[in-house]
N, C-alpha and C positions, 0 to 999 in steps of 0.2 A: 504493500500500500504506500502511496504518498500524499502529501499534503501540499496544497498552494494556499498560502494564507495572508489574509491583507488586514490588519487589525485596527484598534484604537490605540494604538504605543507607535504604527508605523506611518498611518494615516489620518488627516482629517474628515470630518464627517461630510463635508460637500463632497469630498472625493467617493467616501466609502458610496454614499445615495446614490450614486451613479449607477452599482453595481448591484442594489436592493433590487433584485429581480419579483416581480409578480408571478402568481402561480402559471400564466400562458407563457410569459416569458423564461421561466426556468423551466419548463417544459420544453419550449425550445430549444435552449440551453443545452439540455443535457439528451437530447436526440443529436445535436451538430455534432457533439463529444462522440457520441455513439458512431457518427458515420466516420469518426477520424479514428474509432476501434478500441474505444473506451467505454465496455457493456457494462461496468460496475461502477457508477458516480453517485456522491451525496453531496448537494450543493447547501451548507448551511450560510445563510442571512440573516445579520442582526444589526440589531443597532448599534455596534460594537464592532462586527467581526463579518466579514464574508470569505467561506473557505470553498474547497474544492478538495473532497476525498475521493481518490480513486485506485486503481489498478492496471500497474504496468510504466512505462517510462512519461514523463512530466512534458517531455518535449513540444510537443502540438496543441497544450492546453491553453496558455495565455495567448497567443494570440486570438483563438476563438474568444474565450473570455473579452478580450480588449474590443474585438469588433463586435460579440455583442452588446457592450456596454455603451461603446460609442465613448473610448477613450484612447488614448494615446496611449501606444503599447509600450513606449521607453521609460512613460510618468508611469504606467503602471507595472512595470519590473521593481522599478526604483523603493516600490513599497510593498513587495514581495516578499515571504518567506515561506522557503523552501523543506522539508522536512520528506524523508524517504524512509524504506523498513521500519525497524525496532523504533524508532525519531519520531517515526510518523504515527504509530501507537501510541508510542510514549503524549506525544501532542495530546492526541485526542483525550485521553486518560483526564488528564490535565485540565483539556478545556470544559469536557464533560461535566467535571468536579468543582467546576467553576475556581479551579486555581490559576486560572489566563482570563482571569474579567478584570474589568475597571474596579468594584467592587469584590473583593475577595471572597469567595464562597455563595457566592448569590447564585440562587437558586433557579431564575428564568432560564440561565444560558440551557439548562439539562431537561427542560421542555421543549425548548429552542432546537437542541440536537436530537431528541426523542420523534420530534415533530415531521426533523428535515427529513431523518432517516426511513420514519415511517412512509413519507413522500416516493423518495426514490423505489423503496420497496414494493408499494401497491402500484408503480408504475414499473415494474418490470425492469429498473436499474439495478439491483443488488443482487449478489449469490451469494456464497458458503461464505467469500475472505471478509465481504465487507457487511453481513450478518453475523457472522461469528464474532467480529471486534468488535462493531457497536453495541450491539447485545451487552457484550462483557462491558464497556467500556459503560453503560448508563447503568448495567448492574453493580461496578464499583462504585460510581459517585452516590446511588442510593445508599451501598456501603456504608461511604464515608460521612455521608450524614446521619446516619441511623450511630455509627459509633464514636463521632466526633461530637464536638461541642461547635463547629465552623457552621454548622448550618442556622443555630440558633443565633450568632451572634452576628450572621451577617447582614449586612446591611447595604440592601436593592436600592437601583437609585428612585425606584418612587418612592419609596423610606426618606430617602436623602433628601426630594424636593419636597415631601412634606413639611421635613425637618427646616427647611429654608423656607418654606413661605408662616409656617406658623412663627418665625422669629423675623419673619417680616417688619413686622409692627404689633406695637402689645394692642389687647384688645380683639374684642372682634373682628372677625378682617371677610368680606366677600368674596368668595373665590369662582371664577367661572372654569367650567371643566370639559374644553370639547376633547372626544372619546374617551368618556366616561364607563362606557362600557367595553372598550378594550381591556387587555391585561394589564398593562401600564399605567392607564387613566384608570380604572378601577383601583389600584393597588394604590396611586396617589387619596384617589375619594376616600379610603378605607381608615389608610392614616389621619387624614386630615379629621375624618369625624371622631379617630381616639382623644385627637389633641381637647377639642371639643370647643376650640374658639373662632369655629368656620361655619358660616352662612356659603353652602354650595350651589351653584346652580349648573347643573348638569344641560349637557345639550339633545341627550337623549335620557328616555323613563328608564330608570333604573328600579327593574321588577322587585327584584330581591330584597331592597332597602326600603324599608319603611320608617324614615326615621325624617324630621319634623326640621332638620336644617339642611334637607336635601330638595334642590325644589327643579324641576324638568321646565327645561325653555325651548321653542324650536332652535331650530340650526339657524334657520333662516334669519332670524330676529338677533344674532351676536350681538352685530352693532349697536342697535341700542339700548343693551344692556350694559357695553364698557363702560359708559359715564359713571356708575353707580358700581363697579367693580375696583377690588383693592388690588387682585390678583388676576392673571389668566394664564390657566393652563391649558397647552393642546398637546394633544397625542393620538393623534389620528393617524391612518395609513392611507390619506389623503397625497394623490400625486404632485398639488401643486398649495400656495400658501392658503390659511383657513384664514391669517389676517395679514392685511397688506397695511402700508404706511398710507397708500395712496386712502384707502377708505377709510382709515383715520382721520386723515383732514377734511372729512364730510361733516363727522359729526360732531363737531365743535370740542372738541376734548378740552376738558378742563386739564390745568398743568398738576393738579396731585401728584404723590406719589404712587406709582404705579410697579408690579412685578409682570413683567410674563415669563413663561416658563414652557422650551418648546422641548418636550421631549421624544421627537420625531424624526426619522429618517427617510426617507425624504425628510426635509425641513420644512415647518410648518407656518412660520411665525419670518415673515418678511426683517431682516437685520435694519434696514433703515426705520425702523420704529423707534429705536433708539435715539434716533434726530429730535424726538419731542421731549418737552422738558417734563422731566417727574419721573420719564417711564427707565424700564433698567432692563435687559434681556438677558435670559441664565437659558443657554442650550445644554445637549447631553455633554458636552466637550468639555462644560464647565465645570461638570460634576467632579473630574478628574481627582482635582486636588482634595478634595473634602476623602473622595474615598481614597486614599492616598492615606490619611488620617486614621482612617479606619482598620485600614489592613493589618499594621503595625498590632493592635489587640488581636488579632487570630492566625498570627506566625504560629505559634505554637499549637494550635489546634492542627496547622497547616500540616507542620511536621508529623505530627499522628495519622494525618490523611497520606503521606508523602510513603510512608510505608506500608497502608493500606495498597497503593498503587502498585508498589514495587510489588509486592507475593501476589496478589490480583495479575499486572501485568506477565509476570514471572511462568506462571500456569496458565494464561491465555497463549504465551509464544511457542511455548512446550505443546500446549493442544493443537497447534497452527503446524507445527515441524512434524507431528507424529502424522498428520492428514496429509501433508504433503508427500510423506515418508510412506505411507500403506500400499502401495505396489509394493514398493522394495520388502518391507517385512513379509508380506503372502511368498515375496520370491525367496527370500532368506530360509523361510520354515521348508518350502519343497526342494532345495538344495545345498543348504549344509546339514551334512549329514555327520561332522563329526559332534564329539562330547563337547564337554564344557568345560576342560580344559584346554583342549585343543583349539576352539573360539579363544579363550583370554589368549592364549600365547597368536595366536592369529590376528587378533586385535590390537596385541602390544607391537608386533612387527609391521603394521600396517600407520599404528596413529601416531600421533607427536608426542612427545616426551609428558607436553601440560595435558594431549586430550585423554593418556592413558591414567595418569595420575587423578585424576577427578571419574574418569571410569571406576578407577579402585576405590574411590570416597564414598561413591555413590553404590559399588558393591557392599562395602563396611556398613551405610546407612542403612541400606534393607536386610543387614543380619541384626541389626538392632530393634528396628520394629516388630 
């Protein structure tokens, strides 16, 4: 297996948007891969991270990728990362367990990978190599949270933008929430009403919530609700922006202080907003540093997950080597015919001095069991 990976450490978010492919689009995607003889692809897109897991050599993938994107194939080498066999595991492992987010341990990325993989699979992208790792790989990071302490203590960035808008300003504060019912804008709303000092106005009914500072607005009607808002959040999987600067200067905006908060890829929330007095823009980009902050409290959970991986990974390469190896044992059992002494001293004249020596480690270890 290998990996082509374009992250949040290598890239900027205008850059990554480029490559947030839609469900017709990475359909596409990963049929062009197919004609170029790559039968097993898992295209995961986040808001964070766009990778490319597949089987066989790496050669012919960016460039597809580039012209489907509709980028520049030099700008996107340039923020490339490459990962092959054992690397390319080891990645996944990693990413899956959410130890390669922006937020350490955060829990989206392993629905996120859960999601892509299931993708490629009902579409006819996956076999044995890249079912067999995934598999293992989402069944570690359940691992790792069920025996760690990193899942409890991490902290998602709708966590984080709660956390900045309820310290916004003391007091009550109005928050406006378009996609409120997504994963992100939900997980924002959720917080916001633990804090318990938020008047929400969501942009669609939120069935579930029956709670009395939640109050459902059309979509249509944003505008003129800003005036009367302290906060706005977007997180829509909207192609193009939900507010522009231009339709701010309609509605006569008073100069308050103002937060918006775009947590969206594609980007949701037009940057020359910021041109008006009072307002302040926090994208995902921004989150960076705060969870930078964060992390530092769950090294040490880390390190506990960090050895979970290693005996997890350990027996998934060992179950990888023995599948690829089953001819050869079927051939082994119907042609040698001597003892087993005869094999060691056969094997000692055949291996390397280190492959023999750990042969005999691992003969000593099964006369102990």
């Amino acid at each position: 297996m290998f990996v082509i990976s374009l992250n949040h450490k290598t890239s900027e978010a205008g850059f990554r948007e480029k490559l947030a492919f839609d469900e017709i689009k990475r359909i596409s995607f990963l049929n062009r891969l197919k004609d170029e003889g790559y039968t097993q692809v898992v295209y995961v897109s986040t808001c964070n991270r766009c990778e490319i897991y597949s089987v066989g050599k790496s050669s012919k993938v960016v460039s597809v990728w580039a012209d489907m994107a509709g980028v520049d194939i030099d700008e996107l080498k340039e923020s490339l990362l490459f990962f092959d066999g054992k690397g390319a595991v080891n990645h996944l492992f990693h990413v899956a367990a959410g130890f390669d987010s922006m937020v350490l341990g955060e829990d989206e990325i392993l629905r996120q990978i859960k999601d892509a993989y299931q993708f490629s699979k009902e579409k006819g992208f996956t076999d044995y190599e890249l079912n067999t790792i995934f598999q293992a790989a989402i069944s570690c990071s359940k691992k790792i949270k069920t025996k760690t302490k990193i899942s409890k203590t991490a902290v998602s960035i709708a966590s984080l933008a709660a956390k900045k808008i309820h310290g916004f300003k003391p007091g009550k504060k109005k928050v406006m929430i378009m996609g409120a019912t997504g994963d992100t804008g939900n997980k924002v709303l959720l917080n916001l009403l633990s804090y318990g000092d938020c008047k929400i106005y969501a942009t669609k009914h939120i069935h579930h919530i029956g709670n009395p500072n939640v109050e459902s607005i059309p979509y249509s009607e944003i505008y003129d609700y800003i005036n009367q808002m302290d906060v706005i959040v977007s997180a829509t999987k909207s192609p193009h922006y939900t507010i522009t600067a231009g339709k701010l200067k309609n509605i006569e905006l008073d100069d308050k202080k103002r937060l918006f908060v775009d947590l969206a890829v594609p980007r949701d929330v037009d940057e020359d907003v910021v041109e008006f007095k009072g307002i302040d823009l926090i994208t995902i980009d921004d989150f960076s540093a705060i969870a930078k902050e964060n992390n530092v409290l769950k090294k040490k959970e880390k390190e506990n997950g960090e050895s979970i991986i290693e005996d997890e990974l350990d027996t998934l390469l060992k179950d990888l080597t023995f599948h690829n190896n089953r001819e050869g044992f079927e051939l082994m059992k119907t042609t040698c015919k001597e003892d087993f002494e005869h094999f060691v001293y056969k094997f000692k004249d055949i291996a390397s001095a280190e492959e023999f020596d750990s042969f005999m480690n691992v003969l000593n270890k099964m006369q102990e069991v």
